[in-house]
N, C-alpha and C positions, 0 to 999 in steps of 0.2 A: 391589401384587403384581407390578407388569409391570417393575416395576424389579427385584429377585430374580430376576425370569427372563431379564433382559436380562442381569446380573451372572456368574450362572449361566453361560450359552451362551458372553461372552466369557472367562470361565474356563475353560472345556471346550474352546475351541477353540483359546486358549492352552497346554492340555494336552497334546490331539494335537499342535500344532506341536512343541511339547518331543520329544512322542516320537517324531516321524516324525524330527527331526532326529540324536536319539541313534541310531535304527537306522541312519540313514546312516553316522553315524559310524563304526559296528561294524562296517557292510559295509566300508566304506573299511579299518579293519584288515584285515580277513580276506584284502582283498587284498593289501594292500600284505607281510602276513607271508609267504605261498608270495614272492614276490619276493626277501624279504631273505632266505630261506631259500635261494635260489638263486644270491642275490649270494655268502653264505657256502658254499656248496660250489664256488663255482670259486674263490674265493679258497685254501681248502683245497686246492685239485686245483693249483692254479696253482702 
């Protein structure tokens, strides 16, 4: 039994790594878009 639960936990916490890494991901877009959004209006303006 303790082995299933051992399998388990390292799954689950391979899980959360997955998803803590993908919301980084998505913050790193969010920022990086107001930037490229502002690199194109000066070029526009320029």
């Amino acid at each position: 039994m303790t082995g299933i639960h051992e399998k388990r936990a390292i799954l689950e916490s391979q899980i959360t790594e997955l998803k803590n890494q993908s919301t980084l991901s998505m913050n790193q877009e969010r920022t990086s878009m107001p930037n490229l959004h502002r690199l194109t209006l000066k070029l526009v303006k320029s």
